[in-house]
N, C-alpha and C positions, 0 to 999 in steps of 0.2 A: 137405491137412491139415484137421483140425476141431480145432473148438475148441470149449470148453466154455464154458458161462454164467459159472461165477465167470472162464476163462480171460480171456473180453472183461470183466467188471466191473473186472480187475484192471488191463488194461492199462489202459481207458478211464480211474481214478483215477491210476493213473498222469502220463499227458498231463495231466491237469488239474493236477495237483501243477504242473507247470512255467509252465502255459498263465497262473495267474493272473488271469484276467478280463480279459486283453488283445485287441485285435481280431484276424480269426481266422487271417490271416499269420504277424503277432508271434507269437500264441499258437504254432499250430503250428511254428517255427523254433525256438521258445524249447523246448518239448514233443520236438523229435528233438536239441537239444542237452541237454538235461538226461540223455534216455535214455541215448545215447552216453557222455554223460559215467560216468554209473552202471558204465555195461557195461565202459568204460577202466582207471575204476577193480578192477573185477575181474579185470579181465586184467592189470594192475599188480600186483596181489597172488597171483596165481597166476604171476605172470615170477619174482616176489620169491623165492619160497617155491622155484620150479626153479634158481633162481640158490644159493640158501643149500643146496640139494641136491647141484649138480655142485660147489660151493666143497667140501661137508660128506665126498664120493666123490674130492674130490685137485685138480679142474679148478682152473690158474690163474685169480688175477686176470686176467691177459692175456687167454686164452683165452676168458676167461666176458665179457668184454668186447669182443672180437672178434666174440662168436655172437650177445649182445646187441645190437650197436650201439650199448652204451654207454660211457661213459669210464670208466676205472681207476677214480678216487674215485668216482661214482657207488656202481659194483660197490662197492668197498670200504665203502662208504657202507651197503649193504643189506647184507653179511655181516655188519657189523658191530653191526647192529638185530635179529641174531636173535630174532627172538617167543622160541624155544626153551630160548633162552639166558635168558632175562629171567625167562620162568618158573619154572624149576627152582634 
């Protein structure tokens, strides 16, 4: 793979968002939990969005909680925050 100069400027701000002037253990632990955490969160909101898709196409609560591994109310929880719906 290459990378490009802004590619490493960005990560490099990145890590430091998290790292905070800490020494350089903390810093980096702190620097790959922060990332993760980012990256989780986008993968939370892309489950979200395929969850209120299969609910939107017929898929049971059950079902869509079974493929998840999440519980009933959970699911019920996210169909029921539809962005879609809020906006319109």
């Amino acid at each position: 793979m290459s990378y490009t100069e802004a590619d490493v400027s960005a990560a490099i701000a990145k890590m430091e968002k998290y790292r905070s002037g800490l020494d350089y253990e903390v810093g980096t632990a702190l620097a790959v939990v922060g990332l993760c955490a980012e990256r989780a969160g986008r993968e939370i909101a892309i489950r979200d969005d395929m969850i209120r898709v299969a609910h939107r196409a017929g898929a049971s609560l059950r079902q869509i909680a079974e493929a998840s591994g999440l519980g009933r109310k959970t699911v019920t929880a996210i169909v029921e925050t539809d962005p879609a719906r809020a906006q319109g």
